[in-house]
C-alpha positions in Angstrom: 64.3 85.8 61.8 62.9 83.8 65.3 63.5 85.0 68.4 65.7 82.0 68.6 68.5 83.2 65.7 68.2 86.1 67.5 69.6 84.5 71.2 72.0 82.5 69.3 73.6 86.4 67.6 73.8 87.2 70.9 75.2 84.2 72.2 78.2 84.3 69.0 78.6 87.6 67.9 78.5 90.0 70.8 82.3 90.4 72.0 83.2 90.1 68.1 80.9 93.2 67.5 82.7 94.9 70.8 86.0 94.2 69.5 85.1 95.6 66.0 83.8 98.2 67.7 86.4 99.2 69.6 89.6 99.4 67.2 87.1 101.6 65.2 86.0 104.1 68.4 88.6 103.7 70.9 86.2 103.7 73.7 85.1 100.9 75.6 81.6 102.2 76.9 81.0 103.7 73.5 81.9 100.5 71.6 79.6 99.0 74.5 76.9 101.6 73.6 77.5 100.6 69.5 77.0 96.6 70.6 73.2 97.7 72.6 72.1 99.7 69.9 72.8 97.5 67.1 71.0 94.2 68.9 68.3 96.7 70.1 67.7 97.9 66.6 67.9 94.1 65.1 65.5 93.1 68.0 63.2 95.8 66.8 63.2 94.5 62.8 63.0 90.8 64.2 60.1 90.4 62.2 61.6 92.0 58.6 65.1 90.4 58.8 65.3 87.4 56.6 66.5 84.5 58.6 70.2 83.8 58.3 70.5 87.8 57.3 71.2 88.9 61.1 74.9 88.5 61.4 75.3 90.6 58.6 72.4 93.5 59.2 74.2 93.1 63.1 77.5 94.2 61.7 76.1 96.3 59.0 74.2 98.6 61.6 77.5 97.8 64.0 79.6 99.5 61.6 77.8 102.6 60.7 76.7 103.4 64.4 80.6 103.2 65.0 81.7 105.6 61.7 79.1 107.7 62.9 80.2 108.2 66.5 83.9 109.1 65.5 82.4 111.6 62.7 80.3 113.3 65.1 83.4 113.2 67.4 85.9 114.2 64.2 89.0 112.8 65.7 91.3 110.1 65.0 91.4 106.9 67.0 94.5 106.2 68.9 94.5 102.3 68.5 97.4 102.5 70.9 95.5 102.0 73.8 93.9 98.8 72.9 96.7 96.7 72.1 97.8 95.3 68.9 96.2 93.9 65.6 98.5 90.7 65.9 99.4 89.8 69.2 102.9 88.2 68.3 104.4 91.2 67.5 106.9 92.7 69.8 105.3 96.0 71.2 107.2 98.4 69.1 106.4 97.0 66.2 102.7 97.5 67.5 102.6 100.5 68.8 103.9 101.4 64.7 101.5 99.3 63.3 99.1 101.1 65.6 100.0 104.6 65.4 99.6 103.5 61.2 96.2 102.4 61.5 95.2 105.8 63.6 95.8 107.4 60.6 94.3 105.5 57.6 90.9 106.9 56.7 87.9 105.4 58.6 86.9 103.3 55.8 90.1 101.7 55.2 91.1 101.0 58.8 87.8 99.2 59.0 87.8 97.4 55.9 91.4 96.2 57.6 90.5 95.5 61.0 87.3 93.6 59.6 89.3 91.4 57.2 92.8 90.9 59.3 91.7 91.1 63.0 88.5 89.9 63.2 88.7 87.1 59.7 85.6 88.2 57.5 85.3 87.4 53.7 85.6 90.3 51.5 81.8 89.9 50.8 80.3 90.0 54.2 82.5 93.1 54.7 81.1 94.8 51.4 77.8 93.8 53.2 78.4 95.3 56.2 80.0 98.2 55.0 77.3 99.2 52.0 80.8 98.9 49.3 81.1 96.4 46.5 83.7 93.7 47.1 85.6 95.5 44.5 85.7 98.9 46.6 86.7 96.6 50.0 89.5 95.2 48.2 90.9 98.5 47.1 89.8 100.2 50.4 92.0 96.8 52.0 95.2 97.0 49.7 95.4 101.2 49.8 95.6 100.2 53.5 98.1 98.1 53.4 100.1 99.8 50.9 100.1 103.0 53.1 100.9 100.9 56.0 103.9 99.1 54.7 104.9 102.8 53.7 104.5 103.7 57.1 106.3 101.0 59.0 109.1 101.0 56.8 111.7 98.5 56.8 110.4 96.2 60.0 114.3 95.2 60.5 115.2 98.6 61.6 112.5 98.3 64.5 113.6 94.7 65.4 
């Protein structure tokens, strides 16, 4: 990778990795901290990272930094306090579909908020994530079947 891939990462993918970031922590300087230790530790492998490989060794080492803040922490996230995954909804709905995503396992509720908020193929997920694209689609439809469960009939919250 050239020093040049490396400004344009920075340039594209920063606030995407914040975001990511922090629906997983629920922490704005710690998401910050996740987002300056990823690029400083794909900085530090510049020369070993295969060009066109840094987006997803970014993420990769994004994602795992993150999981292992909020194991070391061992709570839950309250995704309340940073707004919804779909900004149409109205903010009960939201704040369901947030309280929802609190509880799904770490792995699922990133699998999720990789693939529905910020758009990213099940492949580059399975990249980032060290899982097969097999294990993020069951990861992503366990989700989502718990979270239907959990919202319940949308209707009665309308």
């Amino acid at each position: 990778m050239t020093s040049k891939e490396y400004n344009r990462l920075v340039d594209n993918e920063s606030d995407s990795l914040f975001r990511f970031a922090l629906r997983v922590l629920a922490d704005a300087t710690a998401a910050e901290d996740v987002v300056q230790e990823a690029f400083t530790r794909l900085w530090e492998r510049i020369d070993t990272v295969e060009s066109g490989k840094g987006k997803s060794y970014l993420f990769t080492t994004g994602y795992h930094l993150a999981i292992d803040l909020v194991r070391s922490r061992a709570e839950r996230v309250d995704m309340e306090a940073h707004g919804a995954l779909y900004e149409p909804l109205p903010p009960d709905i939201r704040k369901r579909l947030d309280e929802g995503l609190a509880l799904l396992p770490e792995v699922q509720r990133s699998v999720i908020l990789l693939r529905d908020y910020e758009g990213y193929s099940y492949e580059e997920i399975g990249s980032m994530a060290s899982l097969s694209e097999m294990q993020v689609k069951v990861y992503i439809h366990r989700g989502r079947a718990f979270l239907r469960r959990f919202l319940g009939e949308l209707s009665d919250l309308i």
